[in-house]
C-alpha positions in Angstrom: 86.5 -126.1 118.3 86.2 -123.5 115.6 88.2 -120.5 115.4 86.9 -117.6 113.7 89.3 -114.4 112.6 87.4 -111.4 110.5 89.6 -109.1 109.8 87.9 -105.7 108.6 88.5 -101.9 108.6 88.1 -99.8 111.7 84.7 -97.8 112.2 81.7 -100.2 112.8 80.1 -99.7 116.5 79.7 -102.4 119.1 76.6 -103.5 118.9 77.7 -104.0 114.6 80.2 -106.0 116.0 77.9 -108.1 118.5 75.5 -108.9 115.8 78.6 -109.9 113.5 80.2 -112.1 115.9 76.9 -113.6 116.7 75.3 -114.4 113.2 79.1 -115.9 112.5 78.7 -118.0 115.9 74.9 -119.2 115.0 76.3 -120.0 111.1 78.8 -122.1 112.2 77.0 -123.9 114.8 74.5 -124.9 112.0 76.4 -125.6 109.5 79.1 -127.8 111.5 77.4 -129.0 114.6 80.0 -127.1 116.7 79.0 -126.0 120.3 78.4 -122.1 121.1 81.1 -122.2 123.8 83.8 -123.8 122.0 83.3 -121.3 119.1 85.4 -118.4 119.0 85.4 -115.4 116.5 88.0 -112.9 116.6 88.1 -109.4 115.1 90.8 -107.5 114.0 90.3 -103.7 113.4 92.7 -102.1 110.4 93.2 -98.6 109.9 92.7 -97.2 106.4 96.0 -96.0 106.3 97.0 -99.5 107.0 95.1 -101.3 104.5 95.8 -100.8 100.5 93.8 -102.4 97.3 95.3 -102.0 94.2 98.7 -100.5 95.2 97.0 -97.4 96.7 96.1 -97.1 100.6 92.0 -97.3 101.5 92.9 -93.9 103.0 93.7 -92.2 99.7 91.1 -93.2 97.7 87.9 -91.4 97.4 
């Protein structure tokens, strides 16, 4: 029962995030032999003023 978290930056639509979560769901299915329906992916949305690299905030750098 795989359980999937992608944690990425705010902005991409819902249909980016359907084809993610599927291709991650199909990937895993063929790699591991898991079952579709006990595969889960979650994503979690950050802000880039909640995000930094390099000791500076996503949201501050150009």
């Amino acid at each position: 029962m795989p359980f999937i978290t992608v944690r990425m930056l705010d902005g991409r639509t819902e249909e980016q995030k359907r084809r993610l979560v599927k291709a991650i769901t199909d990937a895993v299915v063929e790699t591991t032999g898991a079952k579709p329906e006990g595969t889960t992916v979650v994503i979690e949305e950050v802000a880039r003023h909640h995000w930094a690299k390099a000791g500076v905030l996503l949201s501050d750098q150009t």
